[in-house]
N, C-alpha and C positions, 0 to 999 in steps of 0.2 A: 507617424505610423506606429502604432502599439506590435511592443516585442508582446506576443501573449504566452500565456504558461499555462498549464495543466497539472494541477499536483494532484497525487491520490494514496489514500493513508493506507495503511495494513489495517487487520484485522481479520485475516482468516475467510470463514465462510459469508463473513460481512460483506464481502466483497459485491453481494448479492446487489446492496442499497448504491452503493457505485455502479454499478452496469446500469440500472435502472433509472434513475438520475444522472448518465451519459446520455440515456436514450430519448430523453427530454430533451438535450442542447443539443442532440442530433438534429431533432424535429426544427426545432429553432433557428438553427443555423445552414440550416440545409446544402451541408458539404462533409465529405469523412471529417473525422475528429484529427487525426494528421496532416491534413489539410491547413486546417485552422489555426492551430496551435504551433506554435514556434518551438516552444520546446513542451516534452510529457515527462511528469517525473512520477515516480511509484515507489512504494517502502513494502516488501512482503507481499501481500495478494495485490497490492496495487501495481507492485513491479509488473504481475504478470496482468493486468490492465491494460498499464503502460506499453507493454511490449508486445499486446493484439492489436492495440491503437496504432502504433506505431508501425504495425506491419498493415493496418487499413481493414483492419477486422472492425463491424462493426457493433455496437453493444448489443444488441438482440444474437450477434452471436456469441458475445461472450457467456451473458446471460445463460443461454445456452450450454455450456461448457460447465459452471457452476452446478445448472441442474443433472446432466447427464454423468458429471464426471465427482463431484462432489464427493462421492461417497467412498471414489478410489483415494483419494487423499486422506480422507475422512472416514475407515471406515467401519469405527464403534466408537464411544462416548466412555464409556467405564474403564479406568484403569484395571481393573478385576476382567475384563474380557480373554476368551481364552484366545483370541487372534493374536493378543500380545506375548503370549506365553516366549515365541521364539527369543523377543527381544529382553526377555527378562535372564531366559537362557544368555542370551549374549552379552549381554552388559550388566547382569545382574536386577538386586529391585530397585534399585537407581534410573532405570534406563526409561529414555523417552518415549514418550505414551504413544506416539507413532514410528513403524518404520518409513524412511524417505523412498522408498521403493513406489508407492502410489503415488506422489509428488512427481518425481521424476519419470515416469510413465507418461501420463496424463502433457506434462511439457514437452518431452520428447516427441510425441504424437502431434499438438499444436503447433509446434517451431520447427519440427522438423531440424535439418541441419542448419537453418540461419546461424550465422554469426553475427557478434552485438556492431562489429564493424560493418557488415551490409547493409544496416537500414542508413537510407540516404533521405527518405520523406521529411521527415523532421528530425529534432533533436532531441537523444531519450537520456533518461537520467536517473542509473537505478542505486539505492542504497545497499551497503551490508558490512559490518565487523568483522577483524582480522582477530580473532585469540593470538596470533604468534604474534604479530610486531604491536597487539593490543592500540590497533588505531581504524578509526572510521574509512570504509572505501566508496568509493560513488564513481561506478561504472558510468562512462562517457564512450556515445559511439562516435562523437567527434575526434578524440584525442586520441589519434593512430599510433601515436609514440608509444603507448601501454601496454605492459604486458600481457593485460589479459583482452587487448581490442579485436581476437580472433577468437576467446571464446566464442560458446555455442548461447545462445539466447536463451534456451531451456538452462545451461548453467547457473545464467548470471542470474536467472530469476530463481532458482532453486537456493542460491546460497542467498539472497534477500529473503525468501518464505524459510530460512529453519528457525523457529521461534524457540529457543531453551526452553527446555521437559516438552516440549512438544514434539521435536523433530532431533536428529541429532545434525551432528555441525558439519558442512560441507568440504571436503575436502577439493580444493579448485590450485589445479596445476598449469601451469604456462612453460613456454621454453626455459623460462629466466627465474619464473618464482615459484613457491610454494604458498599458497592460503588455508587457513582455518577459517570459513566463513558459518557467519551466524545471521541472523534477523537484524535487517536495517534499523527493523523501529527500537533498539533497545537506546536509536541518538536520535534519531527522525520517524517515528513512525505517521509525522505530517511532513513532508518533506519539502514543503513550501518556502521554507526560509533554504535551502541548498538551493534551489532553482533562481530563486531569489538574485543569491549570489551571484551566479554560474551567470544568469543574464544579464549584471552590470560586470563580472569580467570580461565578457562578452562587448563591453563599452555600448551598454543600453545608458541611455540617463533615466533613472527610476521614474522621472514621470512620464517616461513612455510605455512602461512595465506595467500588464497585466494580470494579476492570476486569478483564477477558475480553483480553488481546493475543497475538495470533497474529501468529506471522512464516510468511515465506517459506524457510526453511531455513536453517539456519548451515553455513558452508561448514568442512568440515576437512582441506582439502588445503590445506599448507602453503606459502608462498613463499620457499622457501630464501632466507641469508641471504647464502649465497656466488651465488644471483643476480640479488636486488633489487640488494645493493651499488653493482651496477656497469650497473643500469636507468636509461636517461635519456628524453626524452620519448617516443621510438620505443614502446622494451618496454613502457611504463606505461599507452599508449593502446591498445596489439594488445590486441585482444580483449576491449579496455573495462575490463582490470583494475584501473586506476585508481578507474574511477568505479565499480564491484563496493568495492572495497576501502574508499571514502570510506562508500559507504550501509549496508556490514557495520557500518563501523566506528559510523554514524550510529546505526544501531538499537541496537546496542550500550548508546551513551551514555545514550539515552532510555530506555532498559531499569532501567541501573544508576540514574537520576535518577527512575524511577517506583518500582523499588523500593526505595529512601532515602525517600523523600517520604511512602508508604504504609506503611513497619516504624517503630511508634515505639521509641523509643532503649531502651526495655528488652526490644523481640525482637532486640537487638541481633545480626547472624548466624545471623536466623532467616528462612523465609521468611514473609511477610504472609498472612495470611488473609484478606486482601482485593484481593489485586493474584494472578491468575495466569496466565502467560506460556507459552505452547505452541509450542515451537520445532523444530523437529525436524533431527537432522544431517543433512548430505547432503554426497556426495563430487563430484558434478558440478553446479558452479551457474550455468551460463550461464542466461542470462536472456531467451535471444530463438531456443531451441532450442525449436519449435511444431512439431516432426515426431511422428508418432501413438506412436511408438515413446516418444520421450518423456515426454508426456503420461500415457500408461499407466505408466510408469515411475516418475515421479512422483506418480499417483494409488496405485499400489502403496505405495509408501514412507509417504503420506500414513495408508492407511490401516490398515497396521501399526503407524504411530506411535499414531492413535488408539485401539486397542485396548490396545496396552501402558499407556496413561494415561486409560482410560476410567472407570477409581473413580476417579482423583483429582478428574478433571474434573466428573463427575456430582455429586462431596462435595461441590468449588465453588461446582456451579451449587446445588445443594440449599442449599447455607449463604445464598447470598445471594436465593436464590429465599424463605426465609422470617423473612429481616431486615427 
């Protein structure tokens, strides 16, 4: 009997090509995505995926959510906008290009008062960084012993979405502790290799282990070399390239460490028949472009990409669907 997994990367308003390629293995597999899956894990906008999957929301509503709500998260592009003005007052010209006011709205609204300990459907699995004890956290609504297994669902996916210069850092309180929470992805923003884990501690034997990982696009516009060279803090922060380039490179890792972990050493330079990863190129990756125009743009891409890989995906789900 396959343990199956669900992993789903960050990426901001990327989030789009995920909902859209959920709504594909919806059709396929024809049962909710909590249903199916053993465990859902999510880094950033994936958390909050993760945690409409997990409450039985299906992708065409999330999908929904992106388009309708996008813009409260999201809502100008230019650091120069005068909607930022407040936050420049606040924090100075340092301060992140979003206030978390529209973030936390928008969740509130969705989750309502859920706590991460109520979902009982499956098993969720959300990422995100502590600045004060400076170590990785990975909310579990299994693990009742934690301090924070009574936060609110809108929390724990707010302190996974604060992306540094994007958003500022979540401040997440329990009876027992204090957190500074940041963006999962700056260790997982593919969080496949955590679930990974979490379902051989679980005492899965890895070859009963499935995973389903979908990203938010792989960027293929280059950063020349004649002008990163001579990038110092200015260039590295415009435009958040920095922290684009840390969560590419994060999912990356977690990519290449689930699929080592998952090919035993005689498919050696093959792919696993149990790990499959749905990525799809893209030439514009900003992450906090929620203009309609986008949206569509990306829904389009999305759903080319899934037609181009619709047997494979279908063989997947069919293999592991009768393991």
């Amino acid at each position: 009997m396959s343990f199956r997994i669900l992993s789903l990367d960050g990426g901001g308003i990327r989030g789009v090509i995920e909902a859209v390629i959920l709504a594909e293995v919806e059709k396929i597999i024809k049962v909710p995505l909590n249903r199916y899956f053993d465990l859902i894990t999510g880094t950033s906008t994936g958390s909050i995926l993760a945690a409409a999957i997990a409450l039985g929301k299906s992708s065409e509503q999330i999908l929904d959510l992106y388009r309708r709500k996008g813009k409260i998260i999201f809502p100008y592009t230019s650091l120069f906008s005068p909607q930022r003005l407040s936050l420049v007052l606040k924090y100075g010209l340092s301060a992140p290009k979003y206030s978390d006011r529209g973030l936390i709205e928008v969740l509130q609204t969705e989750f309502g008062n859920t706590k991460l300990g109520d979902i009982k459907s499956s098993r969720l699995l959300i990422t995100a960084y502590d600045t004060l004890d400076r170590e990785f956290i990975v909310f579990k609504n299994w693990q009742t012993y934690k301090p924070w297994i009574n936060t609110p669902l809108w929390e724990v996916c707010v302190s996974s979405s604060s992306a540094p210069t994007f958003f500022p850092a979540h401040l997440l309180t329990t009876e027992s502790k204090t957190y500074s929470l940041i963006d999962g992805g700056i260790g997982a923003n593919n969080p496949s290799a955590c679930a990974i884990a979490e379902a051989l501690r679980l005492e899965n034997s890895i070859k009963d282990i499935a995973v389903l990982s979908i990203g938010t696009g792989d960027a293929t516009q280059p950063l020349p070399f004649a002008k990163v060279r001579s990038w110092g803090i200015i260039q590295w922060i415009w435009q958040g390239r920095l922290i684009e380039v840390l969560m590419n490179a994060s999912a990356d890792v977690n990519d290449y460490i689930s699929r080592e972990v998952m090919s035993p050493p005689e498919m050696d330079n093959e792919a696993s028949p149990r790990y499959f990863r749905l990525q799809p190129k893209i030439t514009k990756d900003a992450i906090d472009d929620a203009s309609d125009e986008n949206i569509d743009r990306l829904i389009t891409l999305a759903q080319i990409y899934v037609q181009d890989n619709k047997d494979l995906l279908t063989s997947f789900l069919s293999q592991i669907s009768s393991s």
